[in-house]
Biopython code that builds the backbone (N, CA, C, O; Angstrom):
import numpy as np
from Bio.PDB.StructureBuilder import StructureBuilder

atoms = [
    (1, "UNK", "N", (-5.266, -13.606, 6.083)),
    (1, "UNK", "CA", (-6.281, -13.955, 7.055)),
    (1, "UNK", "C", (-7.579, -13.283, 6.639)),
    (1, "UNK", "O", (-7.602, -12.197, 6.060)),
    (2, "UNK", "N", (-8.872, -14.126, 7.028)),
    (2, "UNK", "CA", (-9.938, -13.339, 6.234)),
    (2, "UNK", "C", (-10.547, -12.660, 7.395)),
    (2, "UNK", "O", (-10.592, -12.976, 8.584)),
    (3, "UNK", "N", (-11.076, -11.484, 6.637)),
    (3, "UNK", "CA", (-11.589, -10.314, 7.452)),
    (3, "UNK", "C", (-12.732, -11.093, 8.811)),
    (3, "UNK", "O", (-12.906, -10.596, 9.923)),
    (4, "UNK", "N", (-13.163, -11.968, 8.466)),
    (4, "UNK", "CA", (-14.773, -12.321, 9.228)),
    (4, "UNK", "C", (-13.433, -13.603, 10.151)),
    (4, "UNK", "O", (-14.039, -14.448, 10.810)),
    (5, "UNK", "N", (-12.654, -13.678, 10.180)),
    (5, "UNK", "CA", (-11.601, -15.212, 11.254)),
    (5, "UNK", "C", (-12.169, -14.250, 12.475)),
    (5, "UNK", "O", (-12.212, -13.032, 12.303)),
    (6, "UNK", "N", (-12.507, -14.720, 13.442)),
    (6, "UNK", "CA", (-11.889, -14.904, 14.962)),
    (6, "UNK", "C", (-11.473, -15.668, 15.906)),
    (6, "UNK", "O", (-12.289, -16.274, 16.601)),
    (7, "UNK", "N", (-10.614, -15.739, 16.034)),
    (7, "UNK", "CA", (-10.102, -16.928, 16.823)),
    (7, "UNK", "C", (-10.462, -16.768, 18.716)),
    (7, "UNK", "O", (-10.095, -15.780, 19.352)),
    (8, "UNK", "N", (-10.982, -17.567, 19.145)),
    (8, "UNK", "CA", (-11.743, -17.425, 20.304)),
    (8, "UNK", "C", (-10.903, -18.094, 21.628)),
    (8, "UNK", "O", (-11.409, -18.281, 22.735)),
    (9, "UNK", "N", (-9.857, -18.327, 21.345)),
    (9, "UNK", "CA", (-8.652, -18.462, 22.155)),
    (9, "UNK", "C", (-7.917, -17.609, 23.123)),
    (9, "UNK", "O", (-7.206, -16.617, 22.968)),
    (10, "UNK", "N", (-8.339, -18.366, 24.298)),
    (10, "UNK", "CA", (-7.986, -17.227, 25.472)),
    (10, "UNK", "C", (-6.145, -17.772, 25.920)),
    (10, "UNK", "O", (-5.593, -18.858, 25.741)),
    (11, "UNK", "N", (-5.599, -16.423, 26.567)),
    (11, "UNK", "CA", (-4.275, -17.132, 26.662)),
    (11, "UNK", "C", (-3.973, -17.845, 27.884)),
    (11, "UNK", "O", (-4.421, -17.284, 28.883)),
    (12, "UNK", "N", (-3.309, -18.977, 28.102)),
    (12, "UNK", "CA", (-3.176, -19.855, 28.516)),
    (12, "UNK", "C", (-2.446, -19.346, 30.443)),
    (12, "UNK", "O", (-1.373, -18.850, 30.788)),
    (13, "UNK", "N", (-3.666, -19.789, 31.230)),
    (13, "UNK", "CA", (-3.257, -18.791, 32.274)),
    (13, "UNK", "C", (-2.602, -20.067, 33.858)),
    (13, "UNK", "O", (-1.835, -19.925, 34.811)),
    (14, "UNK", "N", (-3.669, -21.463, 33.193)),
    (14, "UNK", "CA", (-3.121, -22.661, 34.455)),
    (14, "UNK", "C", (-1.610, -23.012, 34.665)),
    (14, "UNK", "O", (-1.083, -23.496, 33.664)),
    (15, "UNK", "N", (-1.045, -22.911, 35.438)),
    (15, "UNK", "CA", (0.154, -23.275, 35.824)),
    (15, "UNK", "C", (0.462, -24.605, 35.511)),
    (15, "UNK", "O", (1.619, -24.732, 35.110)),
    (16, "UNK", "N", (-0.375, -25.926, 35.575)),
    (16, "UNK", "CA", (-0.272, -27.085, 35.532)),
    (16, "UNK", "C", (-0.506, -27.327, 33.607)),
    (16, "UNK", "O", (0.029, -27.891, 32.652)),
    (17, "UNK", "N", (-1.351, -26.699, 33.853)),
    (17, "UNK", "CA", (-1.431, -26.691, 32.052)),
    (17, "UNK", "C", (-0.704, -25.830, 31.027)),
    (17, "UNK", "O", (-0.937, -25.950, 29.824)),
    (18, "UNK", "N", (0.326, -24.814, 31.595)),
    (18, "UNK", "CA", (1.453, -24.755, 30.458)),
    (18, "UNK", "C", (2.553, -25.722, 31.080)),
    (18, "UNK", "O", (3.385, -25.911, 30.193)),
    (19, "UNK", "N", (2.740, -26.089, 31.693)),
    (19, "UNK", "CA", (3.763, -26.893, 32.078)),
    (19, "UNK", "C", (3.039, -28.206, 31.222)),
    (19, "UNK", "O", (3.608, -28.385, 30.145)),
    (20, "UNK", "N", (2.004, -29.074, 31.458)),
    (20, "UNK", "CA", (1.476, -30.195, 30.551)),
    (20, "UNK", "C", (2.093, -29.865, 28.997)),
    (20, "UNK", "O", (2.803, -30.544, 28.256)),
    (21, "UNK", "N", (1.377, -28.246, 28.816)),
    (21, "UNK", "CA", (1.936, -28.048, 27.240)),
    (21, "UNK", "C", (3.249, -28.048, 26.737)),
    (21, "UNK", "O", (3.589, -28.464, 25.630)),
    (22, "UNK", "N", (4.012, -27.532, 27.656)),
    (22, "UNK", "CA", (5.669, -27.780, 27.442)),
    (22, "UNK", "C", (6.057, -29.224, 27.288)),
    (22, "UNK", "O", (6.706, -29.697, 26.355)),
    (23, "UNK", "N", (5.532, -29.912, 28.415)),
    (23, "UNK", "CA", (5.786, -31.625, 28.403)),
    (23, "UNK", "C", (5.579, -32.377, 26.924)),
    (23, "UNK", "O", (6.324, -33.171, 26.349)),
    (24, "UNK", "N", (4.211, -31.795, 26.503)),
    (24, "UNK", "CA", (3.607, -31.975, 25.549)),
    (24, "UNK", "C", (4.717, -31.551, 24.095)),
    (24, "UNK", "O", (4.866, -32.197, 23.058)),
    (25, "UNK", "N", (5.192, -30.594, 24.400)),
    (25, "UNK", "CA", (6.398, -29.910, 23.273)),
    (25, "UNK", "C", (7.195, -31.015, 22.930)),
    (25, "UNK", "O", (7.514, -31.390, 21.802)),
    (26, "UNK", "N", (7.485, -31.502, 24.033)),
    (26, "UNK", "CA", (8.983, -32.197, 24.561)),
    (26, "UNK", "C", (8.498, -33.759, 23.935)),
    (26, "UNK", "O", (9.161, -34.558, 23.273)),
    (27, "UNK", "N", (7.605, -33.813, 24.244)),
    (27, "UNK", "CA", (7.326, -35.710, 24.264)),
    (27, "UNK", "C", (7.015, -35.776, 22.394)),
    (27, "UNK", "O", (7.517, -36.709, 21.767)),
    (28, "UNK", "N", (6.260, -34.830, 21.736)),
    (28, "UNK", "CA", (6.363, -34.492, 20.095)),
    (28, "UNK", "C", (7.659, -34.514, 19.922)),
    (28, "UNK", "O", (8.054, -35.518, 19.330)),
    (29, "UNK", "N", (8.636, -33.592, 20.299)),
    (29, "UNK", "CA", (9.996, -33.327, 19.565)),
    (29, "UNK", "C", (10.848, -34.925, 19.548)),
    (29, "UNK", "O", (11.284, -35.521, 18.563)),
    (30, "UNK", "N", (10.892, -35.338, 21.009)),
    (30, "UNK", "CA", (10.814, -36.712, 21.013)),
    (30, "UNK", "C", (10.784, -37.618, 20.071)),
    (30, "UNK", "O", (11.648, -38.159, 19.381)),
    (31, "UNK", "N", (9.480, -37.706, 20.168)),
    (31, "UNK", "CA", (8.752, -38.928, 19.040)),
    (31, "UNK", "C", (8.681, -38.546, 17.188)),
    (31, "UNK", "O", (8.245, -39.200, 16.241)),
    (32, "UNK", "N", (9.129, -37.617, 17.254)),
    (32, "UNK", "CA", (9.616, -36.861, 15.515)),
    (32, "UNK", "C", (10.642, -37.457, 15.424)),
    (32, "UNK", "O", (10.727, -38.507, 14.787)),
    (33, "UNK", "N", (11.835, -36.793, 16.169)),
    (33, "UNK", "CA", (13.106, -37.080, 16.249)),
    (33, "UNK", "C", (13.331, -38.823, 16.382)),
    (33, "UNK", "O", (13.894, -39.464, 15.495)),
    (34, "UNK", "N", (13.074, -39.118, 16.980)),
    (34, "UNK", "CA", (13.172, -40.763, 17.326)),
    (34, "UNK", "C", (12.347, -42.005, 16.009)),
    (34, "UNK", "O", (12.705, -43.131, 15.663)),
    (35, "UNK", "N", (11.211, -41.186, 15.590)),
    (35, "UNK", "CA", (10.674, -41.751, 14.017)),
    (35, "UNK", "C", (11.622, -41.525, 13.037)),
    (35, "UNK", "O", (11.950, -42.417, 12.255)),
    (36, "UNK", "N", (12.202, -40.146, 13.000)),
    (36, "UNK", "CA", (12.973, -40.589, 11.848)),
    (36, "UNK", "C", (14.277, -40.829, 12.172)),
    (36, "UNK", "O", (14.991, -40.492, 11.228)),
    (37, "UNK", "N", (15.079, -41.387, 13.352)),
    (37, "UNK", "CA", (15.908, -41.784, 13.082)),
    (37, "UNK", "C", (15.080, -43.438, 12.726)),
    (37, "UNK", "O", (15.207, -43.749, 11.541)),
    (38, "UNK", "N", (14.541, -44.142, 13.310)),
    (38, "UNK", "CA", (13.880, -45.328, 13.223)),
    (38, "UNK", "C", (14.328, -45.391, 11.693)),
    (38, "UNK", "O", (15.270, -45.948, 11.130)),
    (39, "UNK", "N", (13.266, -44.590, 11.243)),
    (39, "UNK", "CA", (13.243, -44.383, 9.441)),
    (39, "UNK", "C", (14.709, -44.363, 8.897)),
    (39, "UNK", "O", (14.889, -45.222, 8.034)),
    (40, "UNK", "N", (15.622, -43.718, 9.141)),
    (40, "UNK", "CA", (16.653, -43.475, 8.311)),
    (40, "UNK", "C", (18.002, -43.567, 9.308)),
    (40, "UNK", "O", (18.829, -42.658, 9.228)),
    (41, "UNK", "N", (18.200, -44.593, 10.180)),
    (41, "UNK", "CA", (19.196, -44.500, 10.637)),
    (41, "UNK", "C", (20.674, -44.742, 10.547)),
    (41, "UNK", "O", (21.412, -45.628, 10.978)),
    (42, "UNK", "N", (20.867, -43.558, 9.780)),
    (42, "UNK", "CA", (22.427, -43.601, 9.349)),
    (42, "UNK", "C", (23.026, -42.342, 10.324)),
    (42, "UNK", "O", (22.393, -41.484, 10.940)),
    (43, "UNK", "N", (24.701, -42.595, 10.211)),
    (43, "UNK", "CA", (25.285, -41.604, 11.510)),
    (43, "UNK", "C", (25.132, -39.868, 10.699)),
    (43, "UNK", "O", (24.958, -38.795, 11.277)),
    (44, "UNK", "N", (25.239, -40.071, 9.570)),
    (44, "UNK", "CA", (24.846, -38.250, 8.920)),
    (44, "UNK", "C", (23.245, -37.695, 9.710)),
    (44, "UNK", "O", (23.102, -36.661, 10.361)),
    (45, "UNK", "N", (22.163, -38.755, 9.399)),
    (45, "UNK", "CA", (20.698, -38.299, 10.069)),
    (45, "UNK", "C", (20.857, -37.810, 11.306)),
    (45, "UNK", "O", (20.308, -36.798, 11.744)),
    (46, "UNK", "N", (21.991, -38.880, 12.175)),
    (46, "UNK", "CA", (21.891, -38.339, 13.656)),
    (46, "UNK", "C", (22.492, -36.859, 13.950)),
    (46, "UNK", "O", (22.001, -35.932, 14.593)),
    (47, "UNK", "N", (23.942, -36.980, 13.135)),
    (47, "UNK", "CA", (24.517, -35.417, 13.417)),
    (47, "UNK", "C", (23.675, -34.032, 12.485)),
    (47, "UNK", "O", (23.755, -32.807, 12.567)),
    (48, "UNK", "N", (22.770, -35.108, 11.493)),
    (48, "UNK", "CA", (22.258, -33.530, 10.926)),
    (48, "UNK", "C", (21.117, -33.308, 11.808)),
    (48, "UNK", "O", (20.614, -32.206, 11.590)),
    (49, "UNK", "N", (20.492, -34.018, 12.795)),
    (49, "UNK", "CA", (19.319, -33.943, 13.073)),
    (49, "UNK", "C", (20.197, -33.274, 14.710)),
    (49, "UNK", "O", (19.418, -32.681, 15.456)),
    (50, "UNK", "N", (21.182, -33.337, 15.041)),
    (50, "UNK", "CA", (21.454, -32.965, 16.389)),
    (50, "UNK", "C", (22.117, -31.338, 15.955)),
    (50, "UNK", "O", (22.450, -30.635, 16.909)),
    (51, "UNK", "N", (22.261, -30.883, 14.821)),
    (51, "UNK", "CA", (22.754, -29.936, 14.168)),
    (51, "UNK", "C", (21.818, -28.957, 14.341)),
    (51, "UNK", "O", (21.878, -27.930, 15.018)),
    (52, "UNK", "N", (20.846, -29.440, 13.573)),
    (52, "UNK", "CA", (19.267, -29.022, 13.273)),
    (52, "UNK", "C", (18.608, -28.654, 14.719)),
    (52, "UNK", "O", (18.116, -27.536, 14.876)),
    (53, "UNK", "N", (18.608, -29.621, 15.777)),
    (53, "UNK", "CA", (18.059, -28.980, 17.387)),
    (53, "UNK", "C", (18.935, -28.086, 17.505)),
    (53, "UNK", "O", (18.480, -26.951, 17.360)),
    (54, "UNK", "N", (20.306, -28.167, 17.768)),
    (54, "UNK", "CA", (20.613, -27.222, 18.667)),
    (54, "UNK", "C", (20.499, -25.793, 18.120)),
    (54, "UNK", "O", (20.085, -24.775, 18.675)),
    (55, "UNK", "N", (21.135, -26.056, 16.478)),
    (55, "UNK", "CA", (20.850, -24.488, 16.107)),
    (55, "UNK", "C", (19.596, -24.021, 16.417)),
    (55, "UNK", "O", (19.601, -22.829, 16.726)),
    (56, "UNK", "N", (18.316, -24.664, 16.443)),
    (56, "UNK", "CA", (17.326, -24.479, 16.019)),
    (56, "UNK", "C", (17.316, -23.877, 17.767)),
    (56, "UNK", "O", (17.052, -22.676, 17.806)),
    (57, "UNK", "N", (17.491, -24.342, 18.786)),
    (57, "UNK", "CA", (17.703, -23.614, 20.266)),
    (57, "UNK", "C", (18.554, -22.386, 20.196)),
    (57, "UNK", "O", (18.092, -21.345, 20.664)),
    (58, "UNK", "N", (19.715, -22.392, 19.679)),
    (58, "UNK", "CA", (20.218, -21.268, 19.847)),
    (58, "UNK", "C", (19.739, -20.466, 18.937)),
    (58, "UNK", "O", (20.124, -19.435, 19.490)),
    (59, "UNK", "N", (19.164, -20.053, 17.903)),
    (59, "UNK", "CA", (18.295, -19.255, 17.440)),
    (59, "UNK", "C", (16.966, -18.479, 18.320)),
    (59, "UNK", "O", (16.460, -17.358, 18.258)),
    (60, "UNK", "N", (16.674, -19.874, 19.267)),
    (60, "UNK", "CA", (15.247, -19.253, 19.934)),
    (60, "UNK", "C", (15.968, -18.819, 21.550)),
    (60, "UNK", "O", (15.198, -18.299, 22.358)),
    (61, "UNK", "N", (17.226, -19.016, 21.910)),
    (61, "UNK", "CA", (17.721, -18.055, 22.630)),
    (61, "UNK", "C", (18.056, -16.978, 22.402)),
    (61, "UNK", "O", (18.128, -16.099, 23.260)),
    (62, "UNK", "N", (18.362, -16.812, 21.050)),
    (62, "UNK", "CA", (19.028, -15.236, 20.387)),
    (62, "UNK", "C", (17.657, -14.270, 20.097)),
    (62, "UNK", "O", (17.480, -13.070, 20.306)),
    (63, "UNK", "N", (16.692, -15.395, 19.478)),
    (63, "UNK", "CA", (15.145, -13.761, 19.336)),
    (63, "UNK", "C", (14.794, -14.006, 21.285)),
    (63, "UNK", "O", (15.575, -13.229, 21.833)),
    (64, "UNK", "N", (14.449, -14.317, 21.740)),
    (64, "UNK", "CA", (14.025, -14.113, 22.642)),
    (64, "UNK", "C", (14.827, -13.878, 24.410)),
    (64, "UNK", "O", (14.169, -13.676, 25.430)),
    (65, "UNK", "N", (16.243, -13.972, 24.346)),
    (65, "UNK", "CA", (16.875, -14.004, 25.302)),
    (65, "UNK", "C", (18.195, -12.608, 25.073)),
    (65, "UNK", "O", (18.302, -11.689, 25.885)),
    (66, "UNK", "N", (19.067, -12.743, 23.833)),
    (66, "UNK", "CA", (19.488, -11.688, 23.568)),
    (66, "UNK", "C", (18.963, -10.471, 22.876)),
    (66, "UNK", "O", (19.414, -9.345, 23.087)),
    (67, "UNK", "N", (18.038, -10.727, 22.079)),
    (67, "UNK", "CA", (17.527, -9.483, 21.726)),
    (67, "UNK", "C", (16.748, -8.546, 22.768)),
    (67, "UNK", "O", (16.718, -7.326, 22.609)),
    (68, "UNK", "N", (16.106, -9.200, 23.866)),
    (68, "UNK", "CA", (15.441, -8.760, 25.056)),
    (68, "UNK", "C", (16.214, -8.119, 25.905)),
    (68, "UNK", "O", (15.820, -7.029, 26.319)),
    (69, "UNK", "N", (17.162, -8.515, 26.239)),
    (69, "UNK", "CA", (18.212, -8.196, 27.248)),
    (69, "UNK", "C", (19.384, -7.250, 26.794)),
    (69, "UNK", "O", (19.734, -6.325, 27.527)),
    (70, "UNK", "N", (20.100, -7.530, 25.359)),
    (70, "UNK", "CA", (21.314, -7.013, 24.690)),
    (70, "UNK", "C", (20.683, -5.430, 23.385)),
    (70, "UNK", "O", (20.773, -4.205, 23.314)),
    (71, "UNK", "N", (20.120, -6.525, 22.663)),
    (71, "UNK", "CA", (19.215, -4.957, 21.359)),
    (71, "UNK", "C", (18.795, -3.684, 22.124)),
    (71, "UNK", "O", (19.104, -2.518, 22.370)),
    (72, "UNK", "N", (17.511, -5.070, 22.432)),
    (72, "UNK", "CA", (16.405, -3.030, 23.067)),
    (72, "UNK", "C", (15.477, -3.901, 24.286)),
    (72, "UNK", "O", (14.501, -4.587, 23.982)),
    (73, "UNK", "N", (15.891, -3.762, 25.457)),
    (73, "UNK", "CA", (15.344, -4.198, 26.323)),
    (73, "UNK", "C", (13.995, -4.044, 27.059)),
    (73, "UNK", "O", (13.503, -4.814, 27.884)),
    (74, "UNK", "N", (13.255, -2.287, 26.335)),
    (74, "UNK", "CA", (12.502, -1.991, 26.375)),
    (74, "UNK", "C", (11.067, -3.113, 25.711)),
    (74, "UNK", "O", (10.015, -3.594, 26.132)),
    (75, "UNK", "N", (11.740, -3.097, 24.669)),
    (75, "UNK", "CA", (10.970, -4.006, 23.871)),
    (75, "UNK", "C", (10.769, -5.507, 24.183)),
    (75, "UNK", "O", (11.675, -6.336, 24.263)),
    (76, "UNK", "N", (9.311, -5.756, 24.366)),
    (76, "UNK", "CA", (8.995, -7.439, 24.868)),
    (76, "UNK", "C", (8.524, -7.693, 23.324)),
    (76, "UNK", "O", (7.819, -6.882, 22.724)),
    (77, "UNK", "N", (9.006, -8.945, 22.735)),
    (77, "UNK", "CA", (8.726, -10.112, 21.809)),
    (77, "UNK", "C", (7.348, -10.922, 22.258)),
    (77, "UNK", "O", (7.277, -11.599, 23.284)),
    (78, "UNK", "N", (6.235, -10.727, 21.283)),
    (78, "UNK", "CA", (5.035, -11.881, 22.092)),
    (78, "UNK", "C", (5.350, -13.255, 21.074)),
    (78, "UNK", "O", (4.513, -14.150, 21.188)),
    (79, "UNK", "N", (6.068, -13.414, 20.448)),
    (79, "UNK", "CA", (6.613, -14.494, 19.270)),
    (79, "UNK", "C", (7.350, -14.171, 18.309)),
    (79, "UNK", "O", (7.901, -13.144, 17.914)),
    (80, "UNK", "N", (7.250, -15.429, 17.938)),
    (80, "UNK", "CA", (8.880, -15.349, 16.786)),
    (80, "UNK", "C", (8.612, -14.134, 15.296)),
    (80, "UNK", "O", (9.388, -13.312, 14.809)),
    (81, "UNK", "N", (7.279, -14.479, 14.951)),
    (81, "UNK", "CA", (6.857, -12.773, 13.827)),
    (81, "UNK", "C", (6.615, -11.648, 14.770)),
    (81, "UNK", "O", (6.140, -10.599, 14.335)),
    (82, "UNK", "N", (6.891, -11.781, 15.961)),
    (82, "UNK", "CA", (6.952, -10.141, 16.597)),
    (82, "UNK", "C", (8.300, -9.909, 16.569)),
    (82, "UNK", "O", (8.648, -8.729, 16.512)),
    (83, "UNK", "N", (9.326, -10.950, 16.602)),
    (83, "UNK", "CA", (10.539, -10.754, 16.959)),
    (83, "UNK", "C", (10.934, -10.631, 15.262)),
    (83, "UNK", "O", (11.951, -9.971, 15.045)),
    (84, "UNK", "N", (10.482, -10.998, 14.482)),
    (84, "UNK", "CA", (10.948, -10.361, 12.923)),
    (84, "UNK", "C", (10.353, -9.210, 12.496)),
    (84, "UNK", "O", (10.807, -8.266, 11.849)),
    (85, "UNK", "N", (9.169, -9.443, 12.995)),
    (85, "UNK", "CA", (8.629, -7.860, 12.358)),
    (85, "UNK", "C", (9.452, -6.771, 12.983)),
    (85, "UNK", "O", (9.690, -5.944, 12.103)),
    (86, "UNK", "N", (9.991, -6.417, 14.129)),
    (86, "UNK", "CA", (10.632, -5.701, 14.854)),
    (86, "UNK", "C", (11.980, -5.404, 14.474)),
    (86, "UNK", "O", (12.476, -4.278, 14.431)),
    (87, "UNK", "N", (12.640, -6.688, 14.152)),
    (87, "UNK", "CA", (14.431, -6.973, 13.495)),
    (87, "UNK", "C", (13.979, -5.946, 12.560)),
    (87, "UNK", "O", (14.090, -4.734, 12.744)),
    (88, "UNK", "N", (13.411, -6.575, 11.444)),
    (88, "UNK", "CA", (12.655, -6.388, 9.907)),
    (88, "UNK", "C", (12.881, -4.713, 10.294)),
    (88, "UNK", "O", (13.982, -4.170, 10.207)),
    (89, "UNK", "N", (11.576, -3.980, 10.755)),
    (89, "UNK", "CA", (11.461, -2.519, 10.738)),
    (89, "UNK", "C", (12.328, -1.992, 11.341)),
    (89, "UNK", "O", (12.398, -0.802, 11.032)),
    (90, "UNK", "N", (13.050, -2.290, 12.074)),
    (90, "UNK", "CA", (14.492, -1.577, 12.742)),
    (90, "UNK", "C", (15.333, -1.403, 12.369)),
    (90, "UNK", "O", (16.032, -0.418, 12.608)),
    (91, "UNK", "N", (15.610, -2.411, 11.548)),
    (91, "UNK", "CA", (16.633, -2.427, 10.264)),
    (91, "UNK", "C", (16.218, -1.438, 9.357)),
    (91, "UNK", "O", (17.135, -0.775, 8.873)),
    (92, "UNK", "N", (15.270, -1.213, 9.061)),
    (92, "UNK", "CA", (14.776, -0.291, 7.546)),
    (92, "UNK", "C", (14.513, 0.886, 7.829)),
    (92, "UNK", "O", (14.068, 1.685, 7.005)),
    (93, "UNK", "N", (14.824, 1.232, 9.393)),
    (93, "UNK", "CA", (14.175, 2.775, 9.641)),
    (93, "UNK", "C", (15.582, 3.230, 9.841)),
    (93, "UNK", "O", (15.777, 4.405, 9.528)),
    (94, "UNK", "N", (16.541, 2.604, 10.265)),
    (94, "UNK", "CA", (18.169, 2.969, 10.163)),
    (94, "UNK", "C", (18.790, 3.491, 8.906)),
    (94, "UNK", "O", (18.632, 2.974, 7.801)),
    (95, "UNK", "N", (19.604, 4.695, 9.189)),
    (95, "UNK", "CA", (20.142, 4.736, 7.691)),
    (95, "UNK", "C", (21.106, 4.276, 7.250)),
    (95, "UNK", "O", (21.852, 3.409, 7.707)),
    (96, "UNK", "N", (21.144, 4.963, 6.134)),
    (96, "UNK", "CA", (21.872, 3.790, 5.043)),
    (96, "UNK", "C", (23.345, 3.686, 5.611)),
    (96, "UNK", "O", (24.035, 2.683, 5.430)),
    (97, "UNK", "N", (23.775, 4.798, 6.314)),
    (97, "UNK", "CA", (25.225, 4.928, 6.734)),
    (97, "UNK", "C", (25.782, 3.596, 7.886)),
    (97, "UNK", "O", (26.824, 2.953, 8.011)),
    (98, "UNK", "N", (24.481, 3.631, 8.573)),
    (98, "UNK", "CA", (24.682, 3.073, 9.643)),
    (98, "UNK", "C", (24.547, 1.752, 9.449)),
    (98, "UNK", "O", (25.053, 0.994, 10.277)),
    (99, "UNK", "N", (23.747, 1.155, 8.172)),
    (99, "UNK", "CA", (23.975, -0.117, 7.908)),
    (99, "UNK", "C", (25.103, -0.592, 6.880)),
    (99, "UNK", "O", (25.196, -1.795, 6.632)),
    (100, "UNK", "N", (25.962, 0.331, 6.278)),
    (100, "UNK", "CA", (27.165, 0.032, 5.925)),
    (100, "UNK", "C", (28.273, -0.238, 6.744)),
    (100, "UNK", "O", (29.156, -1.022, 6.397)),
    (101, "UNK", "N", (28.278, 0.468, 7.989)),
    (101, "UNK", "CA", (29.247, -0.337, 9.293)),
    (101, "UNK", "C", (29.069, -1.837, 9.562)),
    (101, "UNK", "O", (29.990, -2.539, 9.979)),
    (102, "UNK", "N", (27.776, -2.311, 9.289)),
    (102, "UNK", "CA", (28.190, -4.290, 9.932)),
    (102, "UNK", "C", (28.507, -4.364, 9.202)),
    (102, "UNK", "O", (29.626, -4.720, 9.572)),
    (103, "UNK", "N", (28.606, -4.342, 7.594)),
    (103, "UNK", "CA", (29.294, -5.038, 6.688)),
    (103, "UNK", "C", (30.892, -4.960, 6.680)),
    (103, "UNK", "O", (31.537, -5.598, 5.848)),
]
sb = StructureBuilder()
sb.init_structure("model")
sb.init_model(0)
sb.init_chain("A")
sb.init_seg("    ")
for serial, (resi, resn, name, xyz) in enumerate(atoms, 1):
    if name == "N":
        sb.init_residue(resn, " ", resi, " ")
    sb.init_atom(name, np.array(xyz, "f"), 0.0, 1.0, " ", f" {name:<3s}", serial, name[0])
structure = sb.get_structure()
């Protein structure tokens, strides 16, 4: 990122307008999903593409629902590189002993 960026983006505070933006999530994921089956509709596209959502949900329940509640509850996630940078350095400040037990 270059030193002189500012991004002048305030965070999103209307009730009606993160809910629009969620809708907005939903009606994209939609119309992706639904183009390329259009495009390529064979029964592998559908199960890899229904493979592909759900993991892709249960991943964003695990940084943001178990790690919040189960890891370190202290700790709030503001996004998905807060929720790696955090994994990332937590992992590396542990020692070495203690990361030979998950294995």
């Amino acid at each position: 990122m270059a030193s002189g960026l500012v991004f002048l983006m305030k965070n999103l505070t209307n009730r009606n307008w993160i809910i629009a933006k969620g809708f907005l999530f939903l009606l994209l994921g939609l119309l992706s999903g639904a183009l390329l089956l259009i495009e390529h509709l064979t029964l592998s596209t559908i199960v890899l593409l229904a493979i592909a959502v759900w993991s892709f949900c249960r991943f964003y329940y695990f940084a943001f629902y178990v790690l919040e509640r189960y890891v370190d509850p202290s700790y709030k996630f503001s996004g998905l590189l807060s929720m790696l940078r955090y994994v990332f350095s937590v992992r590396s400040k542990r020692p070495a002993a203690s990361r030979e037990e998950e294995i």
